[in-house]
C-alpha positions as CSV (number, residue, x, y, z in Angstrom):
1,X,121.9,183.7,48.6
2,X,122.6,180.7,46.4
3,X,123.7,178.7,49.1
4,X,120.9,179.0,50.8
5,X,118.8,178.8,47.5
6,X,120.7,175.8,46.7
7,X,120.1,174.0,50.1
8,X,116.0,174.8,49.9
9,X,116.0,173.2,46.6
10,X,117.5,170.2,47.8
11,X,115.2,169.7,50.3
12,X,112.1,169.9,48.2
13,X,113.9,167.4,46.3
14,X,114.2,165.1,49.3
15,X,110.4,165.7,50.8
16,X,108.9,165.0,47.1
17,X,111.1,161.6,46.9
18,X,109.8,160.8,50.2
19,X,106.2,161.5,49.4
20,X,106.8,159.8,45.8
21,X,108.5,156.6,47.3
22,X,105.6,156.4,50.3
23,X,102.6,156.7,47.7
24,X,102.6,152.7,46.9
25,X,102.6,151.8,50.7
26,X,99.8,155.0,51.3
27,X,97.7,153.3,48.1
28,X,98.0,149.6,49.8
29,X,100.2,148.2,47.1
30,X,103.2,148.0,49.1
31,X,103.8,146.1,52.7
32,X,105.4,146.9,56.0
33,X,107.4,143.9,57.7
34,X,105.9,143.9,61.1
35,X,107.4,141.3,64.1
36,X,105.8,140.8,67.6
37,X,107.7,140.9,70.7
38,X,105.6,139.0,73.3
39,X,107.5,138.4,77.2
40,X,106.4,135.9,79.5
41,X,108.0,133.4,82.5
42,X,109.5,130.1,82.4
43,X,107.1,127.5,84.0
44,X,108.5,124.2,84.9
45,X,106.8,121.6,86.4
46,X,107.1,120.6,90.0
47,X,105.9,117.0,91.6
48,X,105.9,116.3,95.5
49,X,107.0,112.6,95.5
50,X,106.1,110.2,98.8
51,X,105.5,106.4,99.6
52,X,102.1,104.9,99.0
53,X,102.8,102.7,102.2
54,X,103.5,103.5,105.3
55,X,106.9,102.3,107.1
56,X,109.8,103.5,108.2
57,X,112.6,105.0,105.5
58,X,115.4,102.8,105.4
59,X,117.4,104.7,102.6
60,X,117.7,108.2,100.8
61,X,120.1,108.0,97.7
62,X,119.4,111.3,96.5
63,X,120.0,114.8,97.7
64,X,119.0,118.1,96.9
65,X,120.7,119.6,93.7
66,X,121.4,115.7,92.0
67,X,119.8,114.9,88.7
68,X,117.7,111.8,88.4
69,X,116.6,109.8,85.8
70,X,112.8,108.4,85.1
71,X,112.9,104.9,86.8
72,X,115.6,105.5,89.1
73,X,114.7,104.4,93.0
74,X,115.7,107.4,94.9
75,X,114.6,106.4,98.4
76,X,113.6,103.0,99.7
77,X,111.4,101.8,103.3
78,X,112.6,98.8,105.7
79,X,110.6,95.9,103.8
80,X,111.0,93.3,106.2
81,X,107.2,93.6,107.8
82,X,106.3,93.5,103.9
83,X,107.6,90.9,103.2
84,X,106.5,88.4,106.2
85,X,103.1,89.7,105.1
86,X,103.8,88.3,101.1
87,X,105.1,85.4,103.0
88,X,101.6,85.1,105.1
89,X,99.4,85.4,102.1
90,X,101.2,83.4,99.2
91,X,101.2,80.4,102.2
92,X,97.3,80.9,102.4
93,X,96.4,81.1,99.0
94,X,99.0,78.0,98.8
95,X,96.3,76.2,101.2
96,X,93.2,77.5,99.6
97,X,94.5,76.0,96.3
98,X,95.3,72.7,97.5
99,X,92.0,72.5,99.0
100,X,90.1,73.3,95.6
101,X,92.5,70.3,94.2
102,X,91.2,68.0,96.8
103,X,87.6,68.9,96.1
104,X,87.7,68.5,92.4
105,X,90.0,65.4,92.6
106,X,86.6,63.3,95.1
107,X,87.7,60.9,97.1
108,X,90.7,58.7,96.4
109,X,90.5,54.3,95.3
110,X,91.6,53.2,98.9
111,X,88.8,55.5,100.7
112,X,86.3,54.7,98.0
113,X,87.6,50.5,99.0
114,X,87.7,51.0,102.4
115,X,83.9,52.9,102.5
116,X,82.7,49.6,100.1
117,X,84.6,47.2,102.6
118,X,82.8,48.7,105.6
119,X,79.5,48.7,103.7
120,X,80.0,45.3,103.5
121,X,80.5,44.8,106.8
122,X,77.6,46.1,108.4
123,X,75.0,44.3,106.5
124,X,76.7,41.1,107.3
125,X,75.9,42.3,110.9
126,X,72.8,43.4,109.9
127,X,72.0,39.7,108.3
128,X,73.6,38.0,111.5
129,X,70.6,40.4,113.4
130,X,68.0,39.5,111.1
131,X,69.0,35.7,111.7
132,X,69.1,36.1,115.2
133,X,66.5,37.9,115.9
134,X,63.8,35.2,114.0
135,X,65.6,32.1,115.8
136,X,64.4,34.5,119.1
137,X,60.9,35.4,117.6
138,X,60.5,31.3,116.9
139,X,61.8,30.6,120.6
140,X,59.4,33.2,122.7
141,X,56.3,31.7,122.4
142,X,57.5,28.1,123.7
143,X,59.3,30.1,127.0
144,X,62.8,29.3,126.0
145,X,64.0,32.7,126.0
146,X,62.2,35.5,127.9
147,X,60.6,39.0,126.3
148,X,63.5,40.4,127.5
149,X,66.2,38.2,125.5
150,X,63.3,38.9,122.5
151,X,63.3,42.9,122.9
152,X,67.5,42.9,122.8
153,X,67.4,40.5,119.7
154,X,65.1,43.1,117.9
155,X,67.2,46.0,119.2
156,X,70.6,44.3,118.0
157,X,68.9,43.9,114.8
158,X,67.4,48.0,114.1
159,X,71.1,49.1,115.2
160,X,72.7,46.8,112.9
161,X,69.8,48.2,110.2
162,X,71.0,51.6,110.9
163,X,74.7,50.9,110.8
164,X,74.3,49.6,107.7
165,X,72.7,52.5,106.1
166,X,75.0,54.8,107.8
167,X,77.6,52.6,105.9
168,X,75.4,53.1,102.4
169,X,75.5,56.6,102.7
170,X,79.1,57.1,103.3
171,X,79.7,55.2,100.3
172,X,77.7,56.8,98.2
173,X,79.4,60.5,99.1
174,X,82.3,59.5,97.9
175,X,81.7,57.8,95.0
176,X,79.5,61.0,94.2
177,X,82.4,63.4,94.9
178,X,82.0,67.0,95.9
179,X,78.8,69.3,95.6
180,X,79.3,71.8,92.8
181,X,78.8,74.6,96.0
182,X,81.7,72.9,97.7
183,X,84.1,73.6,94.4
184,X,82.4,77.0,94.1
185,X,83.0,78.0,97.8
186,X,86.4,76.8,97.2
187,X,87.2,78.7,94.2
188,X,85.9,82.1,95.6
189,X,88.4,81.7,98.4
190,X,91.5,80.7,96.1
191,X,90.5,83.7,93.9
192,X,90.5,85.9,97.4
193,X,93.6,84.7,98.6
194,X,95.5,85.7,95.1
195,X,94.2,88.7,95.3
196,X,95.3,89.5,98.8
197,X,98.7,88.0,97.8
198,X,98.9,89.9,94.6
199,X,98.0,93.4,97.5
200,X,101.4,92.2,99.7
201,X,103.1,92.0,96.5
202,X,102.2,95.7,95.5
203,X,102.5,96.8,99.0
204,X,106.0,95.5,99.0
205,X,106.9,97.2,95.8
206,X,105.6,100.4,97.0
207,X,108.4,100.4,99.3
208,X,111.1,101.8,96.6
209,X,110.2,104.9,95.4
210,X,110.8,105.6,91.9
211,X,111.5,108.9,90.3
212,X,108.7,109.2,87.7
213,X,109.9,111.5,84.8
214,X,113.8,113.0,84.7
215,X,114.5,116.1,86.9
216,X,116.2,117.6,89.8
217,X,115.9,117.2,93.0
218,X,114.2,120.7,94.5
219,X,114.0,119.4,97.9
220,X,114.9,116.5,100.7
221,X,112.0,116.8,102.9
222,X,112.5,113.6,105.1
223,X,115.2,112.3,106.4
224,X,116.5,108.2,106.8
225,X,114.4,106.4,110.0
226,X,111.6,109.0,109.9
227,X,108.2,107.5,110.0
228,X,106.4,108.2,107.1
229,X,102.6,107.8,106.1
230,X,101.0,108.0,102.4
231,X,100.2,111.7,103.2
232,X,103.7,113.0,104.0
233,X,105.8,114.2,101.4
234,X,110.0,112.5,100.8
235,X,111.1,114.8,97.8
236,X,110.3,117.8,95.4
237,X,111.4,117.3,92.0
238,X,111.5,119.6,89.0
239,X,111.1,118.1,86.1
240,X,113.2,118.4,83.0
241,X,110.8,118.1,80.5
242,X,107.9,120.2,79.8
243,X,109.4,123.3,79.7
244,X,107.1,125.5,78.7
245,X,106.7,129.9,78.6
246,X,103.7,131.7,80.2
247,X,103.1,134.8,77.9
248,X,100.5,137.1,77.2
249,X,99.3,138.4,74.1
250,X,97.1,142.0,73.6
251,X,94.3,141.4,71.5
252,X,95.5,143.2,68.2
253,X,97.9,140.7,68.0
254,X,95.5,137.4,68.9
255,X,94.8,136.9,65.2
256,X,98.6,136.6,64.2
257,X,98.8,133.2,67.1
258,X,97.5,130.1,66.2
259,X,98.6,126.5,67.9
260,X,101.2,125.0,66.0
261,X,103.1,128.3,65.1
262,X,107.3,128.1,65.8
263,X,108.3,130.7,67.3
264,X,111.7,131.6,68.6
265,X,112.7,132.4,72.8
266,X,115.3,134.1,74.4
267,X,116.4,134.7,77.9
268,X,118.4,137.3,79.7
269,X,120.9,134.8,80.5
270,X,122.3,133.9,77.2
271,X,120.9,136.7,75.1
272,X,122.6,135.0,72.2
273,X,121.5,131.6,72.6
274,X,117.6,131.0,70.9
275,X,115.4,128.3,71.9
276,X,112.9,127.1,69.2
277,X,109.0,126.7,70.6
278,X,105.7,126.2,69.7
279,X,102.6,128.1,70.8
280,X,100.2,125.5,72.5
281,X,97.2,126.5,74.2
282,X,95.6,130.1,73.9
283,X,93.4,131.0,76.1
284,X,89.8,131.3,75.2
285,X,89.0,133.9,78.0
286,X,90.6,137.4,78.3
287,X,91.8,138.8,81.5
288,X,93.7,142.0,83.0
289,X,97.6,142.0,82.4
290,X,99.6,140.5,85.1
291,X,102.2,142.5,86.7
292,X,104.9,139.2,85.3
293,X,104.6,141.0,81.9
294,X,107.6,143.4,81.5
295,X,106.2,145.6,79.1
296,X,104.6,148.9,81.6
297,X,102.3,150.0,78.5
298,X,100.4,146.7,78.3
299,X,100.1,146.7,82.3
300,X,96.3,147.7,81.6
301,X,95.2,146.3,79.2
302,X,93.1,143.4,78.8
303,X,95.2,140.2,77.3
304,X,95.3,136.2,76.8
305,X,96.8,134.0,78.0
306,X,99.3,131.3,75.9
307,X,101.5,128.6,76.5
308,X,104.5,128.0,74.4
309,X,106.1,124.4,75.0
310,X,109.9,124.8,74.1
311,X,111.7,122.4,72.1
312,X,115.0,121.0,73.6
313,X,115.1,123.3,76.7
314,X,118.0,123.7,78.2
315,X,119.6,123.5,81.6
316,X,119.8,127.5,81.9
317,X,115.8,127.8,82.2
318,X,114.9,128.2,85.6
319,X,111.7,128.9,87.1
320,X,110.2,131.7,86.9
321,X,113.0,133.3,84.5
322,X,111.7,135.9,82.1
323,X,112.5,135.8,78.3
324,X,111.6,137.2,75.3
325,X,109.0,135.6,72.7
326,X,109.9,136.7,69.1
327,X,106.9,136.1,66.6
328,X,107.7,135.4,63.0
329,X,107.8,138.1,60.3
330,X,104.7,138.8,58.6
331,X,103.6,141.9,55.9
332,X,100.6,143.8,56.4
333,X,99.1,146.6,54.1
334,X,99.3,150.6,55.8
C-alpha cells in the first residue's frame, strides 16, 4: 500500500509541475518556437535557340549534355551567299557616296574653261552671222545676191544666236553647281545604301549562333546541312542561372512570408547539403493546391503561390526535383 501510495503521490507531483510550468505560456507571457516547412519543385529555365536567317547549317560544335558558356558560338550557317550580298551593298553605297562627292564638289576648272572657251566660240560665230548677214541685207536690193542667198544669211545668223545661248547656259550650270534637290536626292540614297549595307552586315552575323546565358545543352534538334528557316528550332538549353523553387504556402502562414526573407532549401538528393534562398514573388491571387505539393493534408486547401530564387545553385538541381523549404524560427504567444 505505500508503494502504491508512494507512486500516486509522485504523480500529482509531476501533473501540478506541469500545470505550474505551462501557466506562463497559458497567461501569454511565455513563447512557443514555431518553424514552417513549406515543399515545392525546382524550376529552371528553358530557351529554344535558332538562326534569325535562313541558310543552310554549316557547323554544330555542341551536343547534347555539354556545358556552354554565355557568348560561346555553338552552331554556325554557310556564309558565303552573305557575304557576296555585304560585298553587293558596301560597293553600292561605295557609288552612291562618290556621287554625293561629285555633286557637292560642282563642276571642275577645266570643264568650267572649256564651257567659257566654247562660249566664246559661238558668239564669234554668231558676230561673223550678224556681219554677214547685213553685207547680204545691203546687197539684196541692188540684185547682187538673190532672196534666197538673203533667207540663208538670216538663217546662219538665228542658229548662230541660238548656239550661242545654248553655250551661255551651259556655262552658267556649272559655274552655279548642283541644285540643293540634286545633293538632297543624293544624300537620301547614300543614307539608303548604309542602311542596306549595315542589314547584310547583321544578316551575316546572324549566321553564328551564340549561346545567350550559361547552360546545358537539353537538346540537338537539327543536324549539320539541314535547311533551316527563322521558325525552326537548332538547340534547347537549360540555363544555369535562375534557379529558382515553386512552393506553395496555406494562408495561416502568408503573414510570416514577405519578399526579401532567406530562407534555407533542401533536396532529397543531398539531404545534408542546404542551399540559401530568397522568397521573390508571392502571389497576390489564391488558388486550389496542386497535386506537386507533397504534403496530402494541404491537397485541399486553398494556397499561394511563391517563388524563391536560390543563391549559388548547384549542379544537383534538376528540373522538376522536389525539396524542402525551411522558414526561419519565429516565437508566437499560445
Amino acid at each position: 500500500m505505500k508503494k502504491i501510495a508512494l507512486i500516486v503521490v509522485i504523480l500529482a507531483a509531476a501533473v501540478a509541475g506541469a500545470w505550474w510550468f505551462d501557466l506562463p505560456v497559458r497567461l501569454g507571457f511565455a513563447g512557443e518556437t514555431r518553424q514552417a516547412v513549406l515543399y515545392g519543385n525546382v524550376d529552371i529555365r528553358q530557351v529554344s535557340l535558332g538562326f534569325r536567317v535562313s541558310g543552310r547549317i554549316a557547323e554544330l560544335r555542341v551536343d547534347e549534355g555539354d556545358s556552354v558558356r554565355k557568348g560561346d558560338v555553338i552552331a554556325r550557317l554557310d556564309d558565303e551567299p552573305f557575304r557576296q550580298t555585304l560585298d553587293a551593298s558596301e560597293a553600292e553605297a561605295e557609288a552612291s557616296r562618290a556621287t554625293l562627292t561629285k555633286l557637292k564638289a560642282g563642276a571642275r576648272a577645266g570643264e568650267i574653261a572649256q564651257a567659257r572657251a566654247t562660249h566664246e566660240e559661238r558668239l564669234a560665230e554668231l558676230e561673223n552671222a550678224e556681219l554677214a548677214y547685213e553685207r547680204a541685207k545691203q546687197l539684196r536690193p541692188n540684185g547682187t545676191i538673190s532672196q534666197a542667198e538673203l533667207d540663208q544669211s538670216s538663217a546662219g545668223r538665228a542658229a548662230a544666236a541660238a548656239r550661242a545661248r545654248s553655250a551661255r547656259e551651259g556655262l552658267a550650270l556649272l559655274e552655279e553647281g548642283s541644285r540643293v534637290e540634286d545633293i538632297t536626292s543624293a544624300e537620301a540614297q547614300v543614307d539608303a545604301a548604309a542602311a542596306k549595307a549595315a542589314s547584310a552586315r547583321t544578316s551575316l552575323k546572324d549566321t553564328e549562333l551564340v549561346a545567350p546565358n550559361d547552360g546545358v545543352v537539353l537538346s540537338r534538334v537539327r543536324e549539320t546541312g539541314a535547311i533551316v528557316s527563322p521558325a525552326d528550332v537548332v538547340y534547347v538549353l537549360s540555363l544555369t542561372e535562375p534557379v529558382w523553387v515553386r512552393a506553395y504556402v496555406a494562408e495561416p502562414d502568408l503573414g510570416r512570408l514577405y519578399p526579401g526573407m532567406k530562407v534555407t532549401i533542401a533536396s532529397d538528393t543531398a539531404p545534408g547539403r542546404a542551399y540559401e534562398g530568397t522568397v521573390g514573388f508571392i502571389s497576390p491571387v489564391a488558388e486550389f493546391t496542386p497535386k506537386s505539393v507533397e504534403t496530402p493534408e494541404l491537397r485541399t486547401d486553398l494556397v499561394y503561390r511563391l517563388r524563391i530564387v536560390i543563391t549559388n545553385p548547384g549542379k544537383d538541381l534538376r528540373q522538376g526535383m522536389p525539396v524542402t523549404v525551411q522558414l526561419p524560427e519565429t516565437k508566437e504567444a499560445s
